[in-house]
N, C-alpha and C positions, 0 to 999 in steps of 0.2 A: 515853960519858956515859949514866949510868941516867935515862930519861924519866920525866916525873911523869906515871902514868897511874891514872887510880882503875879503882873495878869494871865498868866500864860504855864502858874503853877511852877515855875520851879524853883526851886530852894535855893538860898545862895547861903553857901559855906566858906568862901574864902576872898579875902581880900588883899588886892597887890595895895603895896603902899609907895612911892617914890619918893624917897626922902632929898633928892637933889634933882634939877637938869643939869646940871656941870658933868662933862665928861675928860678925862685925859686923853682919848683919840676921837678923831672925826672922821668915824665910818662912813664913806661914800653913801649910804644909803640911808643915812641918820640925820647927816647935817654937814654946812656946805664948813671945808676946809677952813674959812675965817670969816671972821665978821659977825658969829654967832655973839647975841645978847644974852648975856645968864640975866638970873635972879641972883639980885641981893639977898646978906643973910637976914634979912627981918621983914621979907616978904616968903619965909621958908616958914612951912608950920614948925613949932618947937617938939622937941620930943616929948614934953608932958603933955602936948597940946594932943600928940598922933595918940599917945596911948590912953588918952581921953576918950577919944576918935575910939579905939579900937576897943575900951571897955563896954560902950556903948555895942557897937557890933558882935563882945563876944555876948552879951548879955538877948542877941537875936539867935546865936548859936553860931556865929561865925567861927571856926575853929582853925583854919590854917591862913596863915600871911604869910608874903611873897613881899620881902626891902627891894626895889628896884632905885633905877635912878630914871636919866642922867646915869655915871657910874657911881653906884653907893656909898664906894669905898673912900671914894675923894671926899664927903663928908666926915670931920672929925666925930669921932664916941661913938660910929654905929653899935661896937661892945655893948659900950652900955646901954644904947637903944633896945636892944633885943632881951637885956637880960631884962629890963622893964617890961617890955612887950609880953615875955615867956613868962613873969611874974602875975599877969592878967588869968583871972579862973577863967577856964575854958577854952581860951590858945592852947594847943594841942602840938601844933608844929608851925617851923616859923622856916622859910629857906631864904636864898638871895640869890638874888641875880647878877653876875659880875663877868667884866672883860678880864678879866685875871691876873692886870699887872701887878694890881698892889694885896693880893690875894695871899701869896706866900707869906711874909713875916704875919699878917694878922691872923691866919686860919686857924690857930690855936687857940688863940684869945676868942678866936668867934664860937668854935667850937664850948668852947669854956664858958662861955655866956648861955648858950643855949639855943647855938644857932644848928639845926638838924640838918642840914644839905644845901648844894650849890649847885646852880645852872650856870656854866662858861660858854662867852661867848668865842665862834672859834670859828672861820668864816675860810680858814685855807691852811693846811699844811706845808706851806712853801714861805720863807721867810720874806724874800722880797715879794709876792705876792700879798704878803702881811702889812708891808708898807704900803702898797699902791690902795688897800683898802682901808687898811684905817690911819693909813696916812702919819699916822708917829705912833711910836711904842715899840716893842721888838717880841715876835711871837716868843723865843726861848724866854721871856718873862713871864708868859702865858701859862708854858707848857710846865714852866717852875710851879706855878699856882696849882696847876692843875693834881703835880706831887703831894704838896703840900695839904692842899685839899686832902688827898687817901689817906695820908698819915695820919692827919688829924681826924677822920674819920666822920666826913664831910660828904658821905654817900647815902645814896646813891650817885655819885657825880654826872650831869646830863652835861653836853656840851648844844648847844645852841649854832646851827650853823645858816643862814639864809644864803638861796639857790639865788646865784646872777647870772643868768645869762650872758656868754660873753668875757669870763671874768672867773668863775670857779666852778664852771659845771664839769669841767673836762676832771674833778677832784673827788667827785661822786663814789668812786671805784676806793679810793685812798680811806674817804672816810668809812666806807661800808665793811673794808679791812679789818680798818682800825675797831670798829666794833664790836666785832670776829675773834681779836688777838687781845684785847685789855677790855677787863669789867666796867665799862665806860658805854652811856648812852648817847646815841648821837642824834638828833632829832633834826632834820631837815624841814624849814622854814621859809613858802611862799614870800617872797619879797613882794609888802603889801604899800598901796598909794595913798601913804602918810607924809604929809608935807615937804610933795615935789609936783614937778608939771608932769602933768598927764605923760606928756610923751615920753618922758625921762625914763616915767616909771617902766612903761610900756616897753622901751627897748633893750630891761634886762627883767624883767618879769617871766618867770621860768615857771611851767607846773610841773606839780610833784609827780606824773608820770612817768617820769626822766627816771626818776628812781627805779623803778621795774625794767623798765627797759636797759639801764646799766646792769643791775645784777646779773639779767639777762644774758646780757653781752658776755658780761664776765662769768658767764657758770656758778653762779654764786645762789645756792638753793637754801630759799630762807621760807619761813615759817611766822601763819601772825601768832599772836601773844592774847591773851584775854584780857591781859590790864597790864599795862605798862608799870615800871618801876615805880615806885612810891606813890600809887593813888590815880586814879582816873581823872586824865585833865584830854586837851583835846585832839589829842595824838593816836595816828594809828599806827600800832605798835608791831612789830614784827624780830627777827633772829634769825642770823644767818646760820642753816644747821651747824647745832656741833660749839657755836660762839659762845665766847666769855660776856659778851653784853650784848645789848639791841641798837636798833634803830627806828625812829619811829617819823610821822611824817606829819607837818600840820600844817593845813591851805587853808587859811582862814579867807583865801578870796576863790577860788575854783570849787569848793566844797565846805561850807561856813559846818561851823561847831556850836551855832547860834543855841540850836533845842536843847542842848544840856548844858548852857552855860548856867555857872553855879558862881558866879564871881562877879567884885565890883571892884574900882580901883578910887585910890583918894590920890591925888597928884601934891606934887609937895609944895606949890601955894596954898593949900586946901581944898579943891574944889573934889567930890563925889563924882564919881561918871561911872552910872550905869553901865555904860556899853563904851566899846573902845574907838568904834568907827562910828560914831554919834552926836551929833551936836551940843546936847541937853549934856548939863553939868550943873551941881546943886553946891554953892561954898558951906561949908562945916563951920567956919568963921562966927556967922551970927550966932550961932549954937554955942559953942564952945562956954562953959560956964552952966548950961541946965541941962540936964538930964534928960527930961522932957522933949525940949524942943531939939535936940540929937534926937533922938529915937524918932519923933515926930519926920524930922529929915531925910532918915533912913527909911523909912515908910513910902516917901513920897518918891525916893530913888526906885521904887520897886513900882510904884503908880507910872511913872515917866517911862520906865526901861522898852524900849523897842523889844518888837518879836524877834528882831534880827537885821546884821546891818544890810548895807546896799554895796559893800566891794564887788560884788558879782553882777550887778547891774552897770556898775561902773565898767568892768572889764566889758559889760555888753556895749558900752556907749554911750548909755540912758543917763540923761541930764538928773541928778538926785540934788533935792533941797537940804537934805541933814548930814550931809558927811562934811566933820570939821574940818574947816582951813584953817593955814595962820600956823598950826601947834605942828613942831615934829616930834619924832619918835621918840628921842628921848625929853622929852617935854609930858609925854602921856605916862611912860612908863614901860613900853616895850611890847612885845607880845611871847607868847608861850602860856604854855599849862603848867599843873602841880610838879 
């Protein structure tokens, strides 16, 4: 088997996939409250089209995907998308990434398909807090998923939280609890300057050292981890002593995860992108139908892929040519590890 290795040697083993932009809330930090433009359904890759896409990849040695959105779930059959997926030799594990509302009723069926774990997104434990940030939806729909998820045995369950300044840092303490008291990973997540004004981002961009300095505050003596829950992705892991789960912390713009990234994302028009904060995107499109020219593709994603992006330059000020405008967050796929 030919490895997928770019210029800079490292292997890439996992691929996000985002099979929609459609989300059912509009998280203040994702996309503006209205006026957002989807994609029609026949500018969306098909699902025999992704698992073409990903035959190809597993046949590099890619062995874990990551369904993101948009929210996933708002796409009908993801079921069957996975059980397809998880039917590819060499898909190993398959997870998703979800805001949680519509999480409950299918968690069984997902699990049933061949779905191995979920990341929820989970941004504040206060209910109207939950409004003001994602602006519709209702956390106890959430927190139902979240049940729902253990049952059906949808673990490791990570929860997904991004630090605002202004907005849910004062929440730091609640979630580091919560970590402490239920088998539940909570991963604290740099709010990164993905399609918004500089400024915007700048006046709730918070770094992860808030985290040490809370536990601090609170007496709360934790412990790091050598690997985090379900696989090295690019989270620094730690445990509050004595806790039922962890917490772990990931700055893709104060401290990038660039040198071991192992991953590529396909967006769900099709286009391949290397790197997350990148300009350079390859469409899968003309391929689609030979074998050859796919693999050919995948090759060239590994030729193009940067050593590493420019967020950090960006936080310095420094004018950069390759960091995409135009796309938001969920338009790309999201950020987080395994």
């Amino acid at each position: 088997m030919t490895e997928l290795k770019d210029r800079y040697d490292r292997k890439h083993t996992y691929l996000r996939i985002s099979v929609t932009d459609r989300c059912n809330l509009r998280c203040l930090y994702c996309m503006p409250e209205e006026g957002m433009t989807f994609m029609d359904q026949e500018s969306l890759l098909t699902y025999d089209q992704i698992a073409e896409v990903v035959d190809t990849a597993a046949g590099f040695g890619i062995s874990k995907l990551r369904i993101t959105g948009g929210e996933p779930l708002v796409r009908p059959g993801i079921a069957g998308l996975i059980a397809k997926l998880k039917s590819i030799r060499g898909i190993e594990e398959i997870s998703l990434t979800t805001n949680g509302l519509l999480l409950g009723p299918q968690a069984a069926a997902l699990k049933l398909a061949g779905l191995d774990r979920v990341n929820i997104s989970l941004d504040t434990l206060d209910s109207a807090r939950f409004r003001f940030i994602a602006r519709r939806g209702r956390l106890d729909k959430v927190l139902e998923g979240i049940e729902a998820a253990a049952e059906a045995g949808l673990g490791p369950i990570k929860l997904n939280c991004v630090l605002l300044k202004g907005v849910n840092e004062d929440e730091i303490g609640r979630f580091l609890r919560l970590s402490a008291e239920k088998p539940l990973h909570v991963r604290f997540i740099e709010y990164m300057p993905i399609g918004h004004d500089d400024a915007g981002w700048r006046d709730h961009y918070l770094p992860l050292t808030r985290i040490a300095e809370e536990a601090d505050r609170l007496g709360l003596s934790y412990e790091p981890l050598p690997e985090g829950p379900a696989g090295n992705g690019p989270s620094e892991n730690y445990r509050i002593v004595g806790g039922a789960g962890s917490f772990g912390l990931i700055h893709p713009v104060s401290n990038h995860f660039c040198a071991s990234c192992n991953r590529l994302r396909l967006t769900a028009e099709g286009d391949l992108k290397p790197c997350l904060y990148w300009v350079d995107e390859l469409s899968v499109r003309p391929a689609l139908g030979s074998p050859e020219a796919m693999r050919e593709l995948f090759m060239k994603a590994m030729r193009i892929k940067p050593e590493n992006h420019e967020m950090a330059a960006l936080l310095a000020g420094d004018a950069q040519s390759h960091v995409p405008t135009g796309r938001r967050m969920s338009q790309i796929g999201g950020v987080g590890g395994e």
